[in-house]
BAROTI-576878 format. One record per residue: residue number from 0; x, y, z of N, C-alpha, C in turn. Coordinates in Angstrom, 1 decimal, decimal comma. Layout:
N
<NUM <X Y Z> <X Y Z> <X Y Z>>
...
END
This chain:
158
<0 <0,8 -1,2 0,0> <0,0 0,0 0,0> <0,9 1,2 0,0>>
<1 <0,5 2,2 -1,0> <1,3 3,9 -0,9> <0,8 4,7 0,4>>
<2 <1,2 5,4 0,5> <1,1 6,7 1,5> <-0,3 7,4 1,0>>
<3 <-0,9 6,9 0,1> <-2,1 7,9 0,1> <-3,3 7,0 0,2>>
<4 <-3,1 6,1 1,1> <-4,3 5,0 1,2> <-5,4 5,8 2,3>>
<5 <-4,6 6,5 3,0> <-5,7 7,4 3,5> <-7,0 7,8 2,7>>
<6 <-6,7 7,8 1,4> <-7,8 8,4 0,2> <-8,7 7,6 -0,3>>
<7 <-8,5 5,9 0,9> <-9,2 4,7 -0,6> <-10,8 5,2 0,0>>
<8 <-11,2 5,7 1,5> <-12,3 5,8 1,6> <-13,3 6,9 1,1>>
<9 <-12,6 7,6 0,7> <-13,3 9,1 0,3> <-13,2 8,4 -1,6>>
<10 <-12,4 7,6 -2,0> <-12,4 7,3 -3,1> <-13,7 6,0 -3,6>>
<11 <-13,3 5,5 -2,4> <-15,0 4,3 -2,6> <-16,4 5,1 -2,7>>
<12 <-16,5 6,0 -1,7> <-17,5 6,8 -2,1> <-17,6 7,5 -3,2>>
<13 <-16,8 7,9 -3,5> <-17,1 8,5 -5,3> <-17,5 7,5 -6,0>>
<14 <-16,7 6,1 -5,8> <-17,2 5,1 -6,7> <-18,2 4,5 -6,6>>
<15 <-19,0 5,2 -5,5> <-20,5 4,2 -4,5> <-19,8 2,7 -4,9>>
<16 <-18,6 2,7 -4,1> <-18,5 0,8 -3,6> <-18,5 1,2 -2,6>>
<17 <-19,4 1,0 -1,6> <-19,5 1,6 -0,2> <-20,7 0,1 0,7>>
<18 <-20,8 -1,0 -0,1> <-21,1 -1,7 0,3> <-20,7 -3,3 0,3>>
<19 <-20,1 -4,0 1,5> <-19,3 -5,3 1,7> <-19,9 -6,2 1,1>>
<20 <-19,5 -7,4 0,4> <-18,5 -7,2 -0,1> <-18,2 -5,8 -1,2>>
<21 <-16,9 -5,1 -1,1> <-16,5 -4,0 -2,3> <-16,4 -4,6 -3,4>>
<22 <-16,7 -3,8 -4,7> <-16,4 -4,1 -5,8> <-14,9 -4,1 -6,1>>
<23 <-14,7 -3,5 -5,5> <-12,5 -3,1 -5,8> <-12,2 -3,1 -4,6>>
<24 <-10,7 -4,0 -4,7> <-10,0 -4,0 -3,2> <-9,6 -3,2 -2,8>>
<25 <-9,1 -2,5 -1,6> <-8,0 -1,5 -1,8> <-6,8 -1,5 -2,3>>
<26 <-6,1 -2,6 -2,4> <-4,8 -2,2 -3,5> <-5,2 -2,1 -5,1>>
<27 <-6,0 -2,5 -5,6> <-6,8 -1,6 -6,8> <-6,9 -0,1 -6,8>>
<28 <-7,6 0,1 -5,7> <-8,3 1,5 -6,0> <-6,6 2,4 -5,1>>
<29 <-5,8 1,9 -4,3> <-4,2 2,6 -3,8> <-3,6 2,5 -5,3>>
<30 <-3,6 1,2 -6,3> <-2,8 1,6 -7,4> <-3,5 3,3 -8,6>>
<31 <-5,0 3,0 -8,3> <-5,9 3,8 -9,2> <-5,6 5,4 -8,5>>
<32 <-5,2 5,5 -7,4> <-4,4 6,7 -6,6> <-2,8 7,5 -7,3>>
<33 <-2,1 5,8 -7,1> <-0,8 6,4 -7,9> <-1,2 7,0 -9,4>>
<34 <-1,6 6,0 -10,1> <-1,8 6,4 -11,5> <-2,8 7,7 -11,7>>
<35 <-3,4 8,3 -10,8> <-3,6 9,3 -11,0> <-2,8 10,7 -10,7>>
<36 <-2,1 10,3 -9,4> <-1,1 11,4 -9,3> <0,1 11,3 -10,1>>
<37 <0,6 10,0 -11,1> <1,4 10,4 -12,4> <0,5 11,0 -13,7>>
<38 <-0,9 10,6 -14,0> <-1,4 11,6 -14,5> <-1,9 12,5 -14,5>>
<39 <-1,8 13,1 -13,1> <-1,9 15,0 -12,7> <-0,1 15,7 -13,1>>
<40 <0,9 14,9 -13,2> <2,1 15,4 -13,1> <2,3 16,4 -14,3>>
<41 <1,7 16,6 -15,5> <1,7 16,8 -16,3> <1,0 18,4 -16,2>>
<42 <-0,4 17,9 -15,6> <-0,9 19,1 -15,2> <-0,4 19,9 -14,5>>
<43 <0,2 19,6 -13,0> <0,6 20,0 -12,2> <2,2 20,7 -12,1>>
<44 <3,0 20,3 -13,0> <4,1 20,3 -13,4> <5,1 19,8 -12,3>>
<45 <5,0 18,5 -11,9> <5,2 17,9 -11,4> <5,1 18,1 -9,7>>
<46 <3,7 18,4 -9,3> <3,7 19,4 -7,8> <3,7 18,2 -6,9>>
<47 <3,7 16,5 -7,3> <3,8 15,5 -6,4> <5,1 14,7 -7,4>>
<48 <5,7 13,6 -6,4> <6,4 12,8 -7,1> <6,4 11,4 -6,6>>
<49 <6,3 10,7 -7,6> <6,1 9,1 -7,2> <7,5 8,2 -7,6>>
<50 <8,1 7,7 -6,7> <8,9 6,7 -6,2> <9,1 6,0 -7,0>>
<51 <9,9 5,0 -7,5> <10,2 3,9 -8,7> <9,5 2,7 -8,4>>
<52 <9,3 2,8 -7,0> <8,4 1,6 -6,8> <7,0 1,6 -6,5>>
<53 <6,4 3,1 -7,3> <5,4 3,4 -7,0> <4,5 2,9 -5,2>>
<54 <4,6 3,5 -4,4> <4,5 2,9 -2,9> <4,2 4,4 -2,9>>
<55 <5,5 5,5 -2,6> <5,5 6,3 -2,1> <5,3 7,8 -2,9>>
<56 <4,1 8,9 -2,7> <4,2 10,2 -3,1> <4,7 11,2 -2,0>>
<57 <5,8 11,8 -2,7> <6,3 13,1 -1,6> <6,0 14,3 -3,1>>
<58 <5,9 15,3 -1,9> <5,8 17,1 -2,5> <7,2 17,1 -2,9>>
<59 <7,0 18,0 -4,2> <8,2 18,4 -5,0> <9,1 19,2 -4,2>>
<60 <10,1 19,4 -3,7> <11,1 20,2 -2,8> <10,7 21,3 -3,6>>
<61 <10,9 21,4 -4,5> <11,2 23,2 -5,5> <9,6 23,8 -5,8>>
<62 <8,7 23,1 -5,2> <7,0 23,6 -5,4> <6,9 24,2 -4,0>>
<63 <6,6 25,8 -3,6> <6,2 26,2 -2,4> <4,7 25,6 -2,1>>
<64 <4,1 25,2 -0,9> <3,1 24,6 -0,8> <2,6 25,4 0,5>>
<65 <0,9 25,6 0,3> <0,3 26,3 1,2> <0,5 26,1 2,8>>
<66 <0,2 24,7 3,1> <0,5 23,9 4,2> <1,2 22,8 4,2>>
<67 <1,8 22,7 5,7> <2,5 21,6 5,4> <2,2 20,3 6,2>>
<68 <2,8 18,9 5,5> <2,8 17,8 5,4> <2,4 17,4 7,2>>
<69 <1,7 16,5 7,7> <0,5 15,9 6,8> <-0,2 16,6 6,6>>
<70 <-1,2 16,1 5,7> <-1,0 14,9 5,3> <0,0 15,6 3,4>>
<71 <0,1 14,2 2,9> <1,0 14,3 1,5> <0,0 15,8 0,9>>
<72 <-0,9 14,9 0,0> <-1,7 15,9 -0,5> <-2,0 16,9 0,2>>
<73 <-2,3 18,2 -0,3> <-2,5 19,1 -0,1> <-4,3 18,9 0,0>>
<74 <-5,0 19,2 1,2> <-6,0 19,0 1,1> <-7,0 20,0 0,4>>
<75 <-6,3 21,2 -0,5> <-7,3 21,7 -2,0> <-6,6 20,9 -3,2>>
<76 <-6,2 20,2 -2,8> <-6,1 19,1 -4,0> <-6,3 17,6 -4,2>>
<77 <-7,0 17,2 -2,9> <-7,3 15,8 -2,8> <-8,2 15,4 -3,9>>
<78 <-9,5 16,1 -3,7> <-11,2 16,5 -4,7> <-10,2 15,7 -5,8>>
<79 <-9,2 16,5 -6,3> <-8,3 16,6 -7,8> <-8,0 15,0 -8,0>>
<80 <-7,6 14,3 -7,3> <-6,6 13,3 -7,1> <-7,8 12,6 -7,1>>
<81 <-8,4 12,3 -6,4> <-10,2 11,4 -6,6> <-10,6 11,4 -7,7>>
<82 <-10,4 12,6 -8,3> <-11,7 12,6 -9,3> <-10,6 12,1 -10,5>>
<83 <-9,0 12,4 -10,6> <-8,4 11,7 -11,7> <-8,5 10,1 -11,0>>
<84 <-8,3 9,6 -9,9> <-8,4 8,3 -9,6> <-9,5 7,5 -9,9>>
<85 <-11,1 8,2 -9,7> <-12,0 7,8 -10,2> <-12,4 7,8 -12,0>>
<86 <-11,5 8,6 -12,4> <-11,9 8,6 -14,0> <-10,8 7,3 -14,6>>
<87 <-10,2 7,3 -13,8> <-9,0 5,9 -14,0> <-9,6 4,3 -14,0>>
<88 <-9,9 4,6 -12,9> <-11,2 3,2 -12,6> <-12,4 3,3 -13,1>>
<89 <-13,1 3,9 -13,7> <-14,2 4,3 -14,8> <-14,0 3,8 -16,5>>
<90 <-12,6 4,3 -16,6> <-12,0 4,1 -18,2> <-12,3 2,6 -18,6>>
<91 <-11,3 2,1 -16,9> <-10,9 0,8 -17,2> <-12,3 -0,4 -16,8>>
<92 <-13,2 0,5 -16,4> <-14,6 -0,3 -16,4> <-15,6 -0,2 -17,3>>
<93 <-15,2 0,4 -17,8> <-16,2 1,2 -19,3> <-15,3 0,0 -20,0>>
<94 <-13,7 -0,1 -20,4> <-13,6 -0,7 -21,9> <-13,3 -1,9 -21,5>>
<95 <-13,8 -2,8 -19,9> <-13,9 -4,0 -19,8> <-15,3 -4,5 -20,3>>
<96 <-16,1 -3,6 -20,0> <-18,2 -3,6 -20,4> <-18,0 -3,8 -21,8>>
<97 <-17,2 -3,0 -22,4> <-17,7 -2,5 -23,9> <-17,9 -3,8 -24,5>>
<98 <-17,1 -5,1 -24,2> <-17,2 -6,1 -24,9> <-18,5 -7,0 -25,0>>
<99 <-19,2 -6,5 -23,5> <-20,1 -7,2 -23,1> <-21,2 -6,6 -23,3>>
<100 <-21,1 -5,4 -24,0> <-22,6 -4,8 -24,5> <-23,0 -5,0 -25,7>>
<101 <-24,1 -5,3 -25,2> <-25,4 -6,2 -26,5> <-26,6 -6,1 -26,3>>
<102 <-27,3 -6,5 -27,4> <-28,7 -6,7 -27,1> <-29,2 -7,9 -28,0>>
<103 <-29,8 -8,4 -27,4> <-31,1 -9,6 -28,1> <-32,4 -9,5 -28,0>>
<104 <-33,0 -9,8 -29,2> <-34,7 -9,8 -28,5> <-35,0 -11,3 -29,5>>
<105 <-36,0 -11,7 -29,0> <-36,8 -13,1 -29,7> <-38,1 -12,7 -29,8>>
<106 <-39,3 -13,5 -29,9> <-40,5 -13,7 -30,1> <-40,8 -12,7 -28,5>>
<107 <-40,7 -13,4 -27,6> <-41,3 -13,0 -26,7> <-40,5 -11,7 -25,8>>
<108 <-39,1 -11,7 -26,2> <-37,9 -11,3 -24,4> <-37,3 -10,0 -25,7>>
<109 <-36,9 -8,7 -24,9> <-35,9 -7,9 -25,3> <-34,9 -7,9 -24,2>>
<110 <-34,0 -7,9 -24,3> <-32,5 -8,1 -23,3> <-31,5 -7,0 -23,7>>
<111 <-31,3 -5,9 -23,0> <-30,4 -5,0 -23,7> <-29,6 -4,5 -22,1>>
<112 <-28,5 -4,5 -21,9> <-27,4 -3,4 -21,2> <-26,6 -2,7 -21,7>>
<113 <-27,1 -2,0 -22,4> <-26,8 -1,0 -23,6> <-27,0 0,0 -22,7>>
<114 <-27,7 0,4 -21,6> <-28,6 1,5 -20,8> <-26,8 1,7 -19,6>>
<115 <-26,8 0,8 -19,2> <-25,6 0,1 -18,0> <-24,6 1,2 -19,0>>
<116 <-24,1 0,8 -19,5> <-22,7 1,0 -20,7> <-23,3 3,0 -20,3>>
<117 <-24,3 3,1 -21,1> <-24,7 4,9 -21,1> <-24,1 5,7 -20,0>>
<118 <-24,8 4,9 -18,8> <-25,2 5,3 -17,7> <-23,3 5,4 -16,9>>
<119 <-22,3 4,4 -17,4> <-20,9 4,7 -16,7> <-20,5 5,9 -17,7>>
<120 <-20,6 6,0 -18,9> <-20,5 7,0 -19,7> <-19,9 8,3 -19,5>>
<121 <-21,5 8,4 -18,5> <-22,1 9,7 -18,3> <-21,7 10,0 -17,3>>
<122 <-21,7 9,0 -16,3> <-20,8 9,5 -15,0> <-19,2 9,5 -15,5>>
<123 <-18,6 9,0 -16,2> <-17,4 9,8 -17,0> <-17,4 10,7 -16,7>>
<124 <-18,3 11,5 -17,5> <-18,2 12,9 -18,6> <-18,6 13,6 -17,0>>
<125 <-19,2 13,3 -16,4> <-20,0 14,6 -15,2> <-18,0 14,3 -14,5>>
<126 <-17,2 13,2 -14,5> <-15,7 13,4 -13,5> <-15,1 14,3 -14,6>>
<127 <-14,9 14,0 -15,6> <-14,1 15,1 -16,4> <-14,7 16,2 -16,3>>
<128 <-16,0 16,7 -16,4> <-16,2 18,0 -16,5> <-15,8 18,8 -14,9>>
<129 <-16,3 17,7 -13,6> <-16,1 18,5 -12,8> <-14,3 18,7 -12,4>>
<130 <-13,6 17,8 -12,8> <-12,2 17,8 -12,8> <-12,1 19,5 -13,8>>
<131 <-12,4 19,3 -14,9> <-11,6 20,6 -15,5> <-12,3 21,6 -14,8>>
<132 <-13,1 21,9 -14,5> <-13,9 23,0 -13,8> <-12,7 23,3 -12,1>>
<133 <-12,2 22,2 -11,8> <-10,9 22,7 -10,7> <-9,7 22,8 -11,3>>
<134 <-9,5 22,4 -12,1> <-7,9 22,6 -12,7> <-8,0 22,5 -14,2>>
<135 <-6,9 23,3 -14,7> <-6,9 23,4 -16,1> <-5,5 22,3 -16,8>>
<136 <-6,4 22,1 -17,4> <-5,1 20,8 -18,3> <-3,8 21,3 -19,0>>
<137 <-2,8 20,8 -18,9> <-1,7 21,5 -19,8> <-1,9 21,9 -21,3>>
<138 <-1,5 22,6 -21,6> <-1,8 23,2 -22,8> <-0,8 22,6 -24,1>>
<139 <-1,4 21,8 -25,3> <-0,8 21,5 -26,5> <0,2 22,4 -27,1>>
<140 <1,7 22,3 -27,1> <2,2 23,0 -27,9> <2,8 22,1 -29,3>>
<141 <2,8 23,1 -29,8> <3,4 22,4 -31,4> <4,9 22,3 -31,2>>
<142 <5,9 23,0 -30,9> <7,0 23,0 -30,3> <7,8 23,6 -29,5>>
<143 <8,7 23,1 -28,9> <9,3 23,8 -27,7> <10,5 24,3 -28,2>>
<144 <10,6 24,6 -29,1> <11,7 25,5 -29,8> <11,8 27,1 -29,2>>
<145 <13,0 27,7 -29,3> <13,8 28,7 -28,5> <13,0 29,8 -29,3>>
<146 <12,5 30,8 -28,6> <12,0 32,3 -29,4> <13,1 32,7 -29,5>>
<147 <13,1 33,3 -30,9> <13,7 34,3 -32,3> <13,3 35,7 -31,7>>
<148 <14,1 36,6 -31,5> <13,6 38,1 -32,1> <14,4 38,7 -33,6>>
<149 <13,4 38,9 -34,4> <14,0 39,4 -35,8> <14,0 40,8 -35,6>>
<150 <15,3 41,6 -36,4> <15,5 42,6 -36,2> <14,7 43,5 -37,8>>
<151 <14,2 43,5 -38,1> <13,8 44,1 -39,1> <14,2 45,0 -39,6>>
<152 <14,5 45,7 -40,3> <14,7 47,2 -41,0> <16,0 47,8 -40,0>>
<153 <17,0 46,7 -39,6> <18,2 47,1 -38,7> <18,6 47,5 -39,4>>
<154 <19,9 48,3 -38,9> <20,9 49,3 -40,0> <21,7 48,6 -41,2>>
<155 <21,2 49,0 -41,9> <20,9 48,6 -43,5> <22,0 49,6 -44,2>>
<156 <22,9 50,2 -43,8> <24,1 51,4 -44,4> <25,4 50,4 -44,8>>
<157 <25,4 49,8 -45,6> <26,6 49,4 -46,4> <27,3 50,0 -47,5>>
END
């Protein structure tokens, strides 16, 4: 287990697994933690850092931080860390279903969980939306190449 297992319970409730037996163990939903704080790194420019053996997150030394340690996260950033950990474990439950979504009907029966599939979808799109609505994603550049200043109409007297 990492240092941020403190979070699997505020994280089961996002997931409503909040009833025994859980749908996910905790070292599922502690790995669904790490992989979210390496895919906030990007956003964040690296404001956490995870260990080679993925176990442990410490605060960046060179990031000034509001409050300090404990806990790891910064608690205006936990919401952040949930809601990437919960879109983590969402992804990977959505494109386990995808295979299994169908429908049949016969003479008598229509059978469809087609409605199920929608329904994780959409609670997706409501974690993304409320994720970007707290933090803004890094920005696409085309290149990281060095700014030019051109001198234009410089002294031209030969």
């Amino acid at each position: 287990m990492s240092n941020l297992s403190y979070l699997i319970p505020i994280l089961r409730v996002k997931l409503w697994d909040i009833a025994v037996p859980y749908r996910y163990t905790d070292e599922w939903l502690d790995i669904a933690l790490i992989a979210s704080i390496k895919a906030l790194q990007r956003w964040w420019t690296n404001k956490y850092l995870v260990d080679s053996t993925n176990t442990t997150v410490s605060r960046n030394p060179d990031i000034v931080f509001t409050l300090d340690e404990p806990p790891v996260i910064e608690t205006s950033d936990e919401r952040i860390v949930i809601l990437m950990a919960s879109i983590v474990v969402k992804e990977g439950t959505l494109e386990n279903s995808a295979w299994s979504t169908n429908t049949w009907r016969d003479a008598e029966y229509y059978v469809s969980n087609i409605e199920g599939t929608k329904s994780r979808e959409s609670g997706l799109k409501r974690d993304w939306d409320e994720l970007l609505s707290l933090i803004k994603p890094p920005q696409k550049r085309l290149s990281s190449g060095a700014r030019e200043t051109f001198d234009f109409g410089a002294d031209e007297t030969t």
